[in-house]
C-alpha positions in Angstrom: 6.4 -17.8 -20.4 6.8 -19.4 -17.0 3.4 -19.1 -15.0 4.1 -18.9 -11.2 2.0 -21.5 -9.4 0.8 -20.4 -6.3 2.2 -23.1 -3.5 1.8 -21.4 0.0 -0.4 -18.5 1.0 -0.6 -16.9 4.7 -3.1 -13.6 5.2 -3.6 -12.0 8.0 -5.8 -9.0 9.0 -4.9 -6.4 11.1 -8.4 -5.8 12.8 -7.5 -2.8 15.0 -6.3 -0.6 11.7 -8.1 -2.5 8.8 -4.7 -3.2 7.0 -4.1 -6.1 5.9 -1.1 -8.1 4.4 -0.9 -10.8 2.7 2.4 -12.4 2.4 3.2 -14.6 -0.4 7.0 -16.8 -0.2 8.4 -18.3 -3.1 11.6 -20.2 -2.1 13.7 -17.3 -1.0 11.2 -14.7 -2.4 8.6 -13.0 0.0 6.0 -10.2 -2.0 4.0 -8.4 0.8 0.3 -6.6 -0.2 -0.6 -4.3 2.3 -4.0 -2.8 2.3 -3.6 1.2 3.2 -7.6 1.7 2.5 -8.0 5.7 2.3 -5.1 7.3 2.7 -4.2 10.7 2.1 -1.3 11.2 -0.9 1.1 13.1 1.3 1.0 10.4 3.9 1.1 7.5 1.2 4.1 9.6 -0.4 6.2 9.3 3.1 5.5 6.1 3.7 7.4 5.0 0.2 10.2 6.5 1.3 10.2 4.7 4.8 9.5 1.5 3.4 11.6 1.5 0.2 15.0 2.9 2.4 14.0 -0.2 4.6 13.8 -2.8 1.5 17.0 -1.4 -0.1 18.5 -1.9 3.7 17.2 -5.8 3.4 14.9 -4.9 6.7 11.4 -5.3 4.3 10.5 -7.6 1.3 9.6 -6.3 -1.6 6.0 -5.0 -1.6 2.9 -3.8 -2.9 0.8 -1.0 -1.6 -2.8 -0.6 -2.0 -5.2 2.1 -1.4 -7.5 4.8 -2.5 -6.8 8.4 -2.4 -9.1 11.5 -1.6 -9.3 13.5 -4.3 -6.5 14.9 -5.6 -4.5 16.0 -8.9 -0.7 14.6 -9.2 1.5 16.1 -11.7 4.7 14.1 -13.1 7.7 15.3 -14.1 6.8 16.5 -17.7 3.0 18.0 -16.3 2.3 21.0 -17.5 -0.1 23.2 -15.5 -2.1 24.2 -18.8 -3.5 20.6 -18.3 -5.1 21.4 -15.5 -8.5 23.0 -16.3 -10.4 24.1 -13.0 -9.4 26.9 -11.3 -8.1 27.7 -8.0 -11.1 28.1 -6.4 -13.0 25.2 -8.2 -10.3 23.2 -6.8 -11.5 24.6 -3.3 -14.8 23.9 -3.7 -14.2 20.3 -4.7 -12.1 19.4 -2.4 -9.4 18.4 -4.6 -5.4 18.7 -3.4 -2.8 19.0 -6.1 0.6 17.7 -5.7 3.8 17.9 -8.2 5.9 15.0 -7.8 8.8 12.6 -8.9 7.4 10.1 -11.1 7.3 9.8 -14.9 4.0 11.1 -17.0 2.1 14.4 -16.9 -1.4 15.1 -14.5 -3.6 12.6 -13.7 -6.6 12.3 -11.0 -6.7 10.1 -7.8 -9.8 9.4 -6.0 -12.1 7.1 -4.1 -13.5 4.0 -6.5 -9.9 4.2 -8.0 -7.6 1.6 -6.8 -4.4 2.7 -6.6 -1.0 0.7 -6.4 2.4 1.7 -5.4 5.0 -1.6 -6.0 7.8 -1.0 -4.4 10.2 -3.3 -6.0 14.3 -3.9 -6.0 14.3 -3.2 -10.0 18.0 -4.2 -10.4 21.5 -2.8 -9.8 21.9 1.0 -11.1 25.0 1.3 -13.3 27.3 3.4 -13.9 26.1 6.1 -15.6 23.3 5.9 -11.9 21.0 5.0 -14.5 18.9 1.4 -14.4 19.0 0.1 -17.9 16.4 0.9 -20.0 15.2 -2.3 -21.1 14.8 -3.0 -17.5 12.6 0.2 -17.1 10.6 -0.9 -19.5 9.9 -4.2 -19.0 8.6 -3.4 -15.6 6.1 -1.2 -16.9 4.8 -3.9 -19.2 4.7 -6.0 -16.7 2.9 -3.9 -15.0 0.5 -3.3 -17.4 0.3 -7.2 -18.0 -0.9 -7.6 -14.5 -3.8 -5.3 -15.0 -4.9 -6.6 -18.0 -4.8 -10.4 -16.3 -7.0 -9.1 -13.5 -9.2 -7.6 -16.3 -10.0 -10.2 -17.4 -11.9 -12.0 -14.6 -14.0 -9.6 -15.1 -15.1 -10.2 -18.3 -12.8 -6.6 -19.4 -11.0 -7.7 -22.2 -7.8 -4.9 -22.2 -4.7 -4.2 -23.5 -1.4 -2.1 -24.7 -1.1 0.6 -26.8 2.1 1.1 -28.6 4.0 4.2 -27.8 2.1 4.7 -24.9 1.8 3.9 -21.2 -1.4 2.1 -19.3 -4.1 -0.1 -20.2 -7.0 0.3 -22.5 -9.9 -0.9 -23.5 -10.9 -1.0 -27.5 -13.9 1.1 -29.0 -16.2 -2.3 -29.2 -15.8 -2.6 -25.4 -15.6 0.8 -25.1 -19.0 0.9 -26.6 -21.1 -0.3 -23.6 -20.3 3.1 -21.5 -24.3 4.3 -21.0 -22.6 8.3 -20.1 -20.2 8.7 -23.0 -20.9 10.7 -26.0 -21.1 8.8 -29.2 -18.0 10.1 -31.1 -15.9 9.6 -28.1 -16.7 5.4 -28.0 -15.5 5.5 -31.8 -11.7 6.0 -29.6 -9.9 3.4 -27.6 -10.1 4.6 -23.7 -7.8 4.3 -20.7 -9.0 2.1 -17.7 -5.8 2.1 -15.7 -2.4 4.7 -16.1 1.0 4.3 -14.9 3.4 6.6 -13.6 6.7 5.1 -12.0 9.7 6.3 -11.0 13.0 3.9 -9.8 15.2 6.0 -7.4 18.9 5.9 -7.0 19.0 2.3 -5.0 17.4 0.9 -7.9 13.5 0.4 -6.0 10.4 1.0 -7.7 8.0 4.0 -6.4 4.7 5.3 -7.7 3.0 2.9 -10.0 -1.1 1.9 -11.0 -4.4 3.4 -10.9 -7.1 1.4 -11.8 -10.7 3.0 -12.5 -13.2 0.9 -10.9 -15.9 3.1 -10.0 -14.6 6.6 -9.3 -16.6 10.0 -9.8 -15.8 10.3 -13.6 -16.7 13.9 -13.5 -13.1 14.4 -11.7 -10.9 13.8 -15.2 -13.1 16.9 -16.5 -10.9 19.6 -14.4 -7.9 18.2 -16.2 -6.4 16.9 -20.0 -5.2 13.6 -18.1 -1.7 12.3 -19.4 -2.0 15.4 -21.3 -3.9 13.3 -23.6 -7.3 13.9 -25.1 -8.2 10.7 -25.0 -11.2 9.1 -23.4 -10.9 8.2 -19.5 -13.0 5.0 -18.7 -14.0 2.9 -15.4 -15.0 -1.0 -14.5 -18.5 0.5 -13.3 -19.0 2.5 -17.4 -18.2 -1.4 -18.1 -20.1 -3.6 -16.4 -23.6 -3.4 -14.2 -23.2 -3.8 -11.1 -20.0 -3.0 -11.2 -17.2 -5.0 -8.4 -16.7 -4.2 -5.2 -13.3 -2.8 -4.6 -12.1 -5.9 -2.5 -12.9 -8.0 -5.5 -10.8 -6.3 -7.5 -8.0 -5.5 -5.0 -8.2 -9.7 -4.2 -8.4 -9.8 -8.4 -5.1 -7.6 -8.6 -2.6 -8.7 -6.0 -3.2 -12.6 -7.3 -2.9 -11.2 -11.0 0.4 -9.5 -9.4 1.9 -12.1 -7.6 1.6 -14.3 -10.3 3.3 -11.9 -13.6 6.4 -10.6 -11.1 6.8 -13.6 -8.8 6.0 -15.9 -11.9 8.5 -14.1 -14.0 10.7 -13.9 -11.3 11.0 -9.8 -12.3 11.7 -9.1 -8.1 15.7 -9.9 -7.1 15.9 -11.1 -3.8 18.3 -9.0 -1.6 
């Protein structure tokens, strides 16, 4: 595998918002990283559409959103709303939004503590059946996924695949060090990060990562997440203290940068 070695990095804070972006060029390539803090998911939604018309239009390099979400309940395009186990007014008294949208997978949960990334990405030309190929579809997910697990590691996580199945995981034995969860559920392999994506009809990435690092766990009890039963998992179950959110943001986008950039997975316009 070719590494990508990092030769010229510019960042830049955008004091008055509290965005950042931090542009990364590699010969003709340019990845951008912009910081959306808290965002609300409707607003976050939008903004893929303006920014992924604009990077299919050449105007915007490919780029990487990331943020954290209020809380709120996303279903994919096989949920099901039997997976979703608080009613109505529980919802209400929670504070939690629900929203059905385009992406691939069933329900899952989005709030603060979870890092959340949206790549917007030229995948590759759609053919003619207005379809990207498949092996192309999947690869990005595993890239994906192989990102996370690189970040991961730096913190001492170690993570991985699960065949037949989207996201990253962590194995009972690491599993084993979460001080809240019940003793025949750290027998089980758990999910640290999930994936939903979805690649629309110019052939760009939308949707994409959320990565536990120290959410309100008690959120994935209103819902079967993925439609799974499988345990749910954050870096602060892991690890005492557990990292500060621009840790692993910094931990992320370099981990990023250096699997799609590195791999060369993003096609310049």
């Amino acid at each position: 595998m070719d590494y990508w070695n990092q030769t010229s990095l510019k960042e830049s804070l955008d004091k008055k918002t509290g965005a950042g972006t931090h542009p990364c060029e590699i010969n003709d390539m340019q990845l951008d990283i912009i910081d959306l803090g808290l965002i609300e998911y409707g607003t976050a939604w939008k903004l893929q559409d303006t920014y992924t018309a604009e990077i299919a239009e050449g105007k915007r390099p490919p780029t990487l959103l990331l943020l954290e979400h209020p809380h709120v309940y996303t279903f994919g395009r096989k949920g099901r709303a039997a997976n979703l186990l608080w009613s109505e007014e529980q919802l209400r008294q929670k504070g939690i939004t629900t929203h059905w949208v385009d992406r691939g997978g069933d329900v899952t949960y989005h709030g603060p503590g979870q890092l959340v990334g949206y790549p917007l990405i030229p995948l590759g030309k759609i053919n003619n059946d207005n379809k990207i190929p498949e092996v192309d579809y999947v690869g990005y997910i595993r890239r994906l996924e192989e990102a996370l697990i690189r970040a991961l590691t730096h913190f001492g996580i170690g993570a991985g695949q699960r065949s037949g199945m989207s996201g990253v995981w962590v194995q009972a034995d690491v599993y084993s060090r979460c001080p809240r969860c019940g003793p025949e559920e750290k027998q089980k392999p758990a999910k640290i990060a999930a994936i939903g994506v979805k690649v629309d009809a110019r052939g760009i990435t939308r949707h994409g990562f959320a990565l536990n690092v120290n959410p309100n766990m008690e959120y994935w009890e209103g819902i079967i997440p993925c439609g799974l039963n499988e345990p749910v998992v954050s870096l602060a179950d892991l690890l005492y203290p557990p990292p500060l959110m621009a840790h692993v943001k910094e931990k992320v986008s370099a981990a990023f940068r250096e699997v799609f950039l590195g791999n060369k997975i993003i096609s310049p316009n």
